[in-house]
C-alpha positions in Angstrom: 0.0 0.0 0.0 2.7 2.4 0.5 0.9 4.2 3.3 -2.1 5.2 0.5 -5.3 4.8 0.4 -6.5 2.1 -2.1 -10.6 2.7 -2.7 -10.5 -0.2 -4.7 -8.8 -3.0 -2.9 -11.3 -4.9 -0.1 -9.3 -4.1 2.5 -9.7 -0.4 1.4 -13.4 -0.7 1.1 -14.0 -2.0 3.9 -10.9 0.2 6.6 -13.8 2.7 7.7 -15.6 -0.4 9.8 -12.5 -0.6 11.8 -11.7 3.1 12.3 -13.0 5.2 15.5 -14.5 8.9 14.5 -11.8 10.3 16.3 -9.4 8.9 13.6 -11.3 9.3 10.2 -9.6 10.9 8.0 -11.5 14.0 7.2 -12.0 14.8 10.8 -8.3 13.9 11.2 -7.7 16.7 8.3 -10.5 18.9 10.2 -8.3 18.5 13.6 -5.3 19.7 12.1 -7.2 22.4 10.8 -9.0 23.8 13.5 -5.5 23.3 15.5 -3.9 25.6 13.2 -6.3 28.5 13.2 -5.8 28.1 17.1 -1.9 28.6 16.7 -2.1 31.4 14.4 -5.0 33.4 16.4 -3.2 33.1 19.3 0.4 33.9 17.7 -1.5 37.2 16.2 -2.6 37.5 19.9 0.6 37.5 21.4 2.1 39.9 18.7 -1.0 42.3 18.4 -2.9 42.0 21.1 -5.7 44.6 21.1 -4.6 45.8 17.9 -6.1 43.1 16.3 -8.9 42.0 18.6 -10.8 45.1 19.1 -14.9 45.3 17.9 -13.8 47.5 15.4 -11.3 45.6 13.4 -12.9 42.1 14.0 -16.0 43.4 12.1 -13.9 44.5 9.3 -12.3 41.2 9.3 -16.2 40.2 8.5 -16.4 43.1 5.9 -14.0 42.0 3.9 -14.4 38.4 3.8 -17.9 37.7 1.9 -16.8 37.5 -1.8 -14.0 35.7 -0.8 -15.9 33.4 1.0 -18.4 32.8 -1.9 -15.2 32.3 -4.7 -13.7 29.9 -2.2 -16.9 27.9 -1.6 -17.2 27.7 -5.4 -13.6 26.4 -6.3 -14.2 23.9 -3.2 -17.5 22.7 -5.0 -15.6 22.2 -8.2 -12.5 20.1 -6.5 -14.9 17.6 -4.9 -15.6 16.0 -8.3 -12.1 16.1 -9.2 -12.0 19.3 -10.9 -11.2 23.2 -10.9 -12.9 26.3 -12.1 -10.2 29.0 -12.7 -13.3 31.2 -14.2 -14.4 32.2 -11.3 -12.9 35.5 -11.0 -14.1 36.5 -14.8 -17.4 35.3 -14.0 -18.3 37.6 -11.0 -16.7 40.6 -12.8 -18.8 40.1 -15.8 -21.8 39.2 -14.0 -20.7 42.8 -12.1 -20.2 44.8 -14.9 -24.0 43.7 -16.1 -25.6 45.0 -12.9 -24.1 47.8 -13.1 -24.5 48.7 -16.1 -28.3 48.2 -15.8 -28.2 50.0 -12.4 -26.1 52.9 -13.8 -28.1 53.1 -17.5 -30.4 56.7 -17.0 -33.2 54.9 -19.7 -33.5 51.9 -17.2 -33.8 53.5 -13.9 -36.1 56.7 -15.6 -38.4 53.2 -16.8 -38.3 51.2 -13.8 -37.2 53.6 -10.7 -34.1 52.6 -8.6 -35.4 49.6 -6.4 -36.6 47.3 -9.8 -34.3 48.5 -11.9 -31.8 47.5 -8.6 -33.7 44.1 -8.5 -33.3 43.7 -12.4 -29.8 44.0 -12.2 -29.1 41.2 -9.5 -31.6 38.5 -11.5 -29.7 39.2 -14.8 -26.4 39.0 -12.7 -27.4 35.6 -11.6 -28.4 35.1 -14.7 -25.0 35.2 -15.8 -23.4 33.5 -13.5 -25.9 30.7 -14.4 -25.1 30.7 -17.8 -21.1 31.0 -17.9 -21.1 27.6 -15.2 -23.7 26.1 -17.4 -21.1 26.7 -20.4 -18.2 25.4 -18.3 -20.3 21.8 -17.4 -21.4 21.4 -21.1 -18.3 21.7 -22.6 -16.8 19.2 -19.8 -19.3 16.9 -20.0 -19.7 16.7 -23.8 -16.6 17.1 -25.7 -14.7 15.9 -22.2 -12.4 18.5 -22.5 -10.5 18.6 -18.7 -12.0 21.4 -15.9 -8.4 22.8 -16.0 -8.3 24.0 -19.9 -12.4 24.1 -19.8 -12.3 26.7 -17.6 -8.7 28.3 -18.2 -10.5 28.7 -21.9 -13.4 30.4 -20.7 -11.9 32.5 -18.3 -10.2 34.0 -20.8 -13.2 34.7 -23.0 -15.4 36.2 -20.5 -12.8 38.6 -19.4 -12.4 39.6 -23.2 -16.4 39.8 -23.0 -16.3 42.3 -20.2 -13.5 44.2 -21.5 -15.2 44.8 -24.4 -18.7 45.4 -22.7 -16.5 48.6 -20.9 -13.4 49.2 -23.3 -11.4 48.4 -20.1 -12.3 51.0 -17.8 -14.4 51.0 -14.5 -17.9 51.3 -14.3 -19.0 53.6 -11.2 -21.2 55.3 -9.5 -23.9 52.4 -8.3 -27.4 53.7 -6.1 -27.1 54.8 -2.9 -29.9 52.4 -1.7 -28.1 49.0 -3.4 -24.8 49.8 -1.5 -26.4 50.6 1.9 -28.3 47.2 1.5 -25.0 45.1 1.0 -22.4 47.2 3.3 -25.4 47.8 6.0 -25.4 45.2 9.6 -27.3 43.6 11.1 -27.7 44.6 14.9 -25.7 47.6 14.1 -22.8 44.9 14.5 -22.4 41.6 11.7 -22.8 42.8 7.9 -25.6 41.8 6.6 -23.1 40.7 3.4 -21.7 37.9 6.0 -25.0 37.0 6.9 -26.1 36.0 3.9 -22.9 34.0 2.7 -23.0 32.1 6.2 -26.7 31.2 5.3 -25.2 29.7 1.7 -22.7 27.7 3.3 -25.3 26.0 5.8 -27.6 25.6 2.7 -25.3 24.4 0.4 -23.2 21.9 2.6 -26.6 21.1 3.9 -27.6 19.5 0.6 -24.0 18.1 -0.8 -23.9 15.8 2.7 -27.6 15.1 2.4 -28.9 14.9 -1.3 -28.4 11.9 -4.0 -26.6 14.4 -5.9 -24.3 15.2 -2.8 -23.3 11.8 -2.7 -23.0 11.2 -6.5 -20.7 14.6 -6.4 -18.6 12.5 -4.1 -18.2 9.5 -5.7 -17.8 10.7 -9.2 -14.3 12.6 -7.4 -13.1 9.7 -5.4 -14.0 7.1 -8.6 -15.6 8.0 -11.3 -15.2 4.5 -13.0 -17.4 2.9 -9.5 -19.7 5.9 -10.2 -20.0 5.2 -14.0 -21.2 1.3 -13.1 -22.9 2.5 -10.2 -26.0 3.8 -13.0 -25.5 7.3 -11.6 -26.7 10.4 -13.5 -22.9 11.6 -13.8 -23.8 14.5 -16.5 -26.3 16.0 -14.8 -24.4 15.8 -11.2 -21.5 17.7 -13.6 -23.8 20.2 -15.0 -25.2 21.2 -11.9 -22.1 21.6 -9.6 -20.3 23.9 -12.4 -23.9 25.5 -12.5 -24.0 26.4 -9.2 -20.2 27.5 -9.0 -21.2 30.5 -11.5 -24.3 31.5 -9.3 -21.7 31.1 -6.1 -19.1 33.5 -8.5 -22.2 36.1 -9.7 -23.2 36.9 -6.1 -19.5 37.4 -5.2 -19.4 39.9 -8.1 -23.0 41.9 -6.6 -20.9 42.0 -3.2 -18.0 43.5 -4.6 -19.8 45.8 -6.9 -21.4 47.0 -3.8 -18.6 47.3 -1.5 -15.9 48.6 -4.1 -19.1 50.6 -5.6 -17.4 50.1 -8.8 -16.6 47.0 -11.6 -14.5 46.5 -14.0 -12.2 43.7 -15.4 -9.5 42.1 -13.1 -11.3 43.3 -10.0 -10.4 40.4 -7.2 -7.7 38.9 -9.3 -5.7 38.2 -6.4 -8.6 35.7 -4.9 -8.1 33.3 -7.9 -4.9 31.1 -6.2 -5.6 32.2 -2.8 -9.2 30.7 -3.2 -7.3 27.3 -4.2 -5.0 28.2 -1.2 -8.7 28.2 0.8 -9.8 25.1 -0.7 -6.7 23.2 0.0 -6.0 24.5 3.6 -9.8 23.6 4.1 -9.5 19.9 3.6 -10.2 19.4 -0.4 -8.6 16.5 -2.5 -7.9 18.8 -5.7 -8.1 14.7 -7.0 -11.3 14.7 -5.5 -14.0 12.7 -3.2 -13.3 14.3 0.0 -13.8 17.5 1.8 -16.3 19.3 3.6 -17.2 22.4 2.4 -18.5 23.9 5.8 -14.9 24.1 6.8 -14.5 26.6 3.9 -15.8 29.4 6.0 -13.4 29.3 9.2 -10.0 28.6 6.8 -11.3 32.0 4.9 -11.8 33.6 8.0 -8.5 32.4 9.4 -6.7 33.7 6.2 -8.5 37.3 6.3 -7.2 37.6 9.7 -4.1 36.7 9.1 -4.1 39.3 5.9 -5.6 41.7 8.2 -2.3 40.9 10.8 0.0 41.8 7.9 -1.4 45.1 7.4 -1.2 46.2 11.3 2.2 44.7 11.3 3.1 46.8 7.8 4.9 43.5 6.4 5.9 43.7 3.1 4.3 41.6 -0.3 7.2 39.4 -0.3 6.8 37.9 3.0 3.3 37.9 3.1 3.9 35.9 -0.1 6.2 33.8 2.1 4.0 33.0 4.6 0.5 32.0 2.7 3.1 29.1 1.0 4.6 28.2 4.5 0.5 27.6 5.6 0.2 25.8 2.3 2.9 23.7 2.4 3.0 23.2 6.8 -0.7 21.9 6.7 -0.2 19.5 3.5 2.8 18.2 5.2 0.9 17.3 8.6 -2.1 16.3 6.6 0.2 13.7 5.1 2.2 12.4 8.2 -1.2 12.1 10.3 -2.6 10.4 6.8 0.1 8.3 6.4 0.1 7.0 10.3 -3.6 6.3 10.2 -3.4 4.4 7.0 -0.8 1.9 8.4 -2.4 1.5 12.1 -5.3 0.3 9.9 -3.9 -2.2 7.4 -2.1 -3.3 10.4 -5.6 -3.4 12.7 -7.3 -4.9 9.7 -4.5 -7.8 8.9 -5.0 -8.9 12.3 -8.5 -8.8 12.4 -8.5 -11.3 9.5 -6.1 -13.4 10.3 -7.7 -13.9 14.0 -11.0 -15.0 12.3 -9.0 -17.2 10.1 -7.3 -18.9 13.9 -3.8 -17.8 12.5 -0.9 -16.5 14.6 -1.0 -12.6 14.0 2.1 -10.5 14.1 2.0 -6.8 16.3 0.0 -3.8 15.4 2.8 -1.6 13.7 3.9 1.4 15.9 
């Protein structure tokens, strides 16, 4: 076995009997996470103190962390069936730059008044979004084209959309009443912006760990070969995930047209590898079949705090650079260890489970 996982083998179908919760390994990976976010909040603790944690800046911690969130969740959706959408980021800023053109056009709003013509503009955003992750799964699913170039491709054609839709400059000057809605709180205290993307994650990882499709998501990434002869609807299941990652990316886009009050191409480019960086440090296989997308929304809260260290501290690009890879590559490398240790205490268990039923001698678990 090498200390790897083998789905296929008997003995790897049937290790989860024999494994306690406290040792599975996505709660394993989910321990190591949650064990990190400790060490870092207290190390920004001990080097901050109340210059971090103070009311003030922890709510703008929660400000700024709602599109990111959303882009995150959606790459995190995409890796559990194996793939990646790197369109993300040219999806919300197109689905951006059609709201706001609709909520900055004087014919529309003259028409409609301010709150429809406000409403238009976030249905034909979603629409959008709809439509570009609709593309993505149809071209995956029926010319089988990989989610890498897939999505590579069409990032690169709906930022040359939006580009031309604006000539390459910004779009500004949004209603007063759609930014107050987004940037207002609730209680005078959490943004309403968090709110709402906290009530997607509980919805959405509601129905991935409780639906057929959920389930099917998750077997197509850990095998799709089992899921092929397993008569699921493997199309569909595509269609639908890649779907719902450009309606995760268009809502990001309405949350930063609101809170930049502005669009134009390239906004958020700097969330395309650090939403990976979320998905990764969250728990996701990027070969698929395992994850849990709830723990999405503490690793993105972990990171903006830790961004939100660097600027109180005044580090430089480079080592903040420095430091997202050092998270990256510290938690893949206890991932691994604790991985690799589980793995052989259970071939070991499970060798001398089977060998006891069969009345034959069996050698020591392996330390």
């Amino acid at each position: 076995m090498d200390g790897e996982y083998n789905n296929s083998s008997p003995l790897g179908a049937s290790w989860r009997r024999f494994l306690p919760a406290r040792m599975d390994e996505e709660g394993l990976s989910q321990s190591v996470l949650y064990a990190m976010i400790a060490c870092v909040l207290a190390l920004i603790f001990l080097s901050l103190g109340t210059a971090f944690f103070n009311p003030t800046n922890l709510v703008s911690v929660l400000q700024q962390t709602p599109e990111f969130a959303l882009l995150s969740l959606a790459m995190g959706l995409s890796m559990v069936s194996g793939g990646i959408d790197l369109s993300i980021i040219a999806v919300a800023n197109l689905a951006g730059i059609f709201a706001a053109r609709l909520m900055t056009s004087e014919p529309v709003l003259a028409a409609l008044g301010p709150d429809a013509t406000i409403g238009l503009a976030c249905l034909v955003a979603l629409a959008v979004g709809v439509c570009a992750g609709l593309l993505n799964g149809i071209i995956i699913v029926r010319f089988g084209i990989p989610p890498l170039l897939t999505t590579l491709g069409s990032m690169m054609v709906f930022a040359g959309f939006g580009t031309g839709l604006t000539g390459g400059a910004g779009i500004t000057g949004m209603p007063e009443a759609y930014v107050n809605v987004v940037s207002s709180s609730l209680f005078g205290v959490i943004p309403k912006s968090f709110c709402l993307v906290l009530v997607v994650f509980v919805v959405i990882s509601f129905v991935v760990n409780n639906s057929v499709f959920g389930k099917s998501l998750y077997l197509y990434g850990e095998n799709k070969v089992a899921a092929l002869f397993g008569g699921l609807r493997l199309e569909s299941t595509i269609l639908i995930s890649y779907t719902v990652c450009g309606a995760l990316a268009s809502l990001a886009g309405l949350i930063m047209l609101a809170r930049f009050n502005s669009m134009k191409v390239g906004f958020g480019d700097a969330f395309q590898l650090q939403a990976i960086l979320v998905a990764v440090l969250a728990g996701m296989d990027p070969d698929g079949g395992r994850g849990r997308l709830l723990n999405i929304l503490p690793t993105v809260l972990l990171l903006q705090c830790v961004e939100n260290a660097f600027t109180i501290a005044s580090l430089s690009p480079f080592a903040k650079k420095m430091i997202w890879g050092a998270l990256l590559l510290v938690f893949m490398a206890l991932n691994f260890f604790f991985r690799r240790i589980v793995v052989r205490h259970l071939t070991a268990l499970a060798i001398r489970r089977q060998q006891a039923s069969l009345g034959v001698d069996a050698p020591p678990l392996a330390r």
